[in-house]
N, C-alpha and C positions, 0 to 999 in steps of 0.2 A: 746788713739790713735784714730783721726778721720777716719770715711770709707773712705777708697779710692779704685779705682777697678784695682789697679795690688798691686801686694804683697812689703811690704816694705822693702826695700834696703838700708840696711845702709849706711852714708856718713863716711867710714874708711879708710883709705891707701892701696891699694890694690886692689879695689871694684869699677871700672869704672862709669862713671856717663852714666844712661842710660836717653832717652830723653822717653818721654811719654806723651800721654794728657789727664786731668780729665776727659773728655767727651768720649761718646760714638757717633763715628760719625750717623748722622740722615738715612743716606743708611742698617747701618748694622739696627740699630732697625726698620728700616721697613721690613726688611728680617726675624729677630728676630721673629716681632709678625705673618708675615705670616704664617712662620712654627710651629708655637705655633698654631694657627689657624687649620695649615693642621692636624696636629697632634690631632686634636681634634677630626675634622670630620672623619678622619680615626679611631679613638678608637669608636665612634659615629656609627660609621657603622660596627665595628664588635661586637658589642654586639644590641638586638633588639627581640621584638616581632612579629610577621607580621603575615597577615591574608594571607586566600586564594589567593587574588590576589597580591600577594607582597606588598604589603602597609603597614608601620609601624602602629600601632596600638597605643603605648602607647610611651610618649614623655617625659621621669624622666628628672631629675638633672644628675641625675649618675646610675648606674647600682653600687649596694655594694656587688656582690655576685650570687651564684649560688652550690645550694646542688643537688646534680642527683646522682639517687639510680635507679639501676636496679636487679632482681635476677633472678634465674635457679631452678627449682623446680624438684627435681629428683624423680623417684617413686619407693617404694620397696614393695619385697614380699617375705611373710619366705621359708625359707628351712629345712629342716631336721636340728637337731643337734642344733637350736635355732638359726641358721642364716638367712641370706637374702640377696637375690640377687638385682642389683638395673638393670631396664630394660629402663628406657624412661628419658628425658631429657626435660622438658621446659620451653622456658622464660617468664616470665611474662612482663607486660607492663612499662613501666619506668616511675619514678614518680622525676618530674624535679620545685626546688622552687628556683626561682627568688627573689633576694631583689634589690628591688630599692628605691630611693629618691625624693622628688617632695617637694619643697618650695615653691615660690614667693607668690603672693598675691590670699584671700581667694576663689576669681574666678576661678583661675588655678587651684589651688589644689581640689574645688568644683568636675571641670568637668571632671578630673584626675581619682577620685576616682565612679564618676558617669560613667564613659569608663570601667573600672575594675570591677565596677556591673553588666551592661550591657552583659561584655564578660561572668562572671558568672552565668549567667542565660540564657542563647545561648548554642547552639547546634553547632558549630560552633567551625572546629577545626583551629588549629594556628602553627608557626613556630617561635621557639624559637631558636638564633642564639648566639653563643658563638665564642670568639676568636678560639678555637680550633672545636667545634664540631655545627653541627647542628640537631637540635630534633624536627621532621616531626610531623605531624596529633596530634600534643597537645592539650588538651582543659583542661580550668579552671575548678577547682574544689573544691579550696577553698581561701579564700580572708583574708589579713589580715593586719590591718596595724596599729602604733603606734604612740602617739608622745611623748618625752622625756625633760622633764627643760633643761637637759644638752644639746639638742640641736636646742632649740632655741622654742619660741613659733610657728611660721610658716612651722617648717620640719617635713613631714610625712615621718614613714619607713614604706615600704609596702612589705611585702610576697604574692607574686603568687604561688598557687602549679598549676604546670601539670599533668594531666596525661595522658599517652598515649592513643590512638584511634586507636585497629590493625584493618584493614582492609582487612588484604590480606589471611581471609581464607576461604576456597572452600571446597562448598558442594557437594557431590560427590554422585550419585545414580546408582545404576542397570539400566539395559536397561529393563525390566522387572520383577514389582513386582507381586510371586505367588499369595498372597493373594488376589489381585485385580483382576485376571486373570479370563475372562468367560470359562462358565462350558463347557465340551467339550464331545463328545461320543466318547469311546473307541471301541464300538459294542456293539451288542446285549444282553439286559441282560432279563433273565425268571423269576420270582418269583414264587412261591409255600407257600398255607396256612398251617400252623401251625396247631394241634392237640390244643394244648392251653397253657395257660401260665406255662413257665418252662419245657415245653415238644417240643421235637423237632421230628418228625418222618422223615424219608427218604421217599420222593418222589418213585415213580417205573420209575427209568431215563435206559435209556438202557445204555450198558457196554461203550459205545464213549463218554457218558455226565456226569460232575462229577461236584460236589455242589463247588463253589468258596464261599461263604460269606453270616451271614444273616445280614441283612440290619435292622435299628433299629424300623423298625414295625414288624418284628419278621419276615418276609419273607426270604425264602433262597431264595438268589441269584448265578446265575450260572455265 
């Protein structure tokens, strides 16, 4: 049975003759391909790399994918009886891998993979945007990419890992640290010589003076 674009209707007693035309009027296909079009650059824009300043970064075929792992790292500590309590909670950084596609001709894919180097070897963090989520201060960390007979000599599959960059923690200090602190006089202090090593004699203090400490050249100090 040849294509035809509406469904086939038998010519049987019963079954009205419906009128139709082989074509596709030239209005609707221009409508057709523009929303083919829109449809693109909206799927186009929800997936994407982008640098500091909002600017795309890297420019695939297609986006294949996206694996994002995050965890929670709890702390424990024993208790009697061979148990353990658990006291603190926290997250570690997320680690986000991107696959994407990149064909056309050996220039493209050239300066494609030279972009992807580049970001590898930079300090420089990124924003990696998904249909549903967006993953803040990313940076490259490792590169990886493949090519396969089955798809084609020209298509490269490429793996990006991210991984997070926290930024948001604070160091927090005393207003004053002891150890740095200058030496200060509390009041007056006396010393008194020693007899000799290992012997200490009492001073002749009168009954209002009484020995506070000896100081580590053997002096009492009052």
């Amino acid at each position: 049975m040849p294509l035809i674009p509406f469904p086939n209707v038998p010519d049987v007693p019963g079954v009205p003759a419906i009128a139709r035309s082989v074509t596709v009027p030239t209005s609707l296909t221009g409508i057709f391909g523009l929303a083919v079009e829109a449809f693109g650059d909206f799927m186009a824009a929800r997936w994407g790399v982008f640098d500091a300043g909002g600017n795309r970064v890297l420019m695939p075929d297609s986006f294949l994918g996206i694996d994002f792992k995050n965890d929670s790292r709890q702390s424990n500590y024993p208790v009697e009886g061979g148990g353990f309590e658990s006291y603190n909670k926290v997250d570690t950084p997320y680690d986000a891998r991107v696959t994407m596609a990149i064909g056309g001709d050996e220039i493209t894919r050239t300066l494609f993979l030279s972009t992807c180097d580049a970001m590898l070897h930079s300090i420089n963090r990124y924003t990696v945007v998904t249909p549903e989520v967006t993953y803040d201060n990313a940076s490259l960390v490792n590169l990886l990419y493949r090519r396969e007979t089955k798809n084609g000599a020209t298509m490269l599959t490429i793996q990006l890992w991210f991984n997070e960059v926290r930024t948001n923690a604070v160091a927090l200090f005393s207003g004053t640290n002891p150890a740095s602190s200058d030496v200060a006089s509390d009041g007056a202090v006396q010393s008194f010589p020693i007899d000799g090593p290992g012997s200490v004699s009492a001073p002749n203090l009168s009954s209002s003076t009484s020995i506070a400490a000896i100081d580590k050249n053997g002096l009492v100090v009052q």
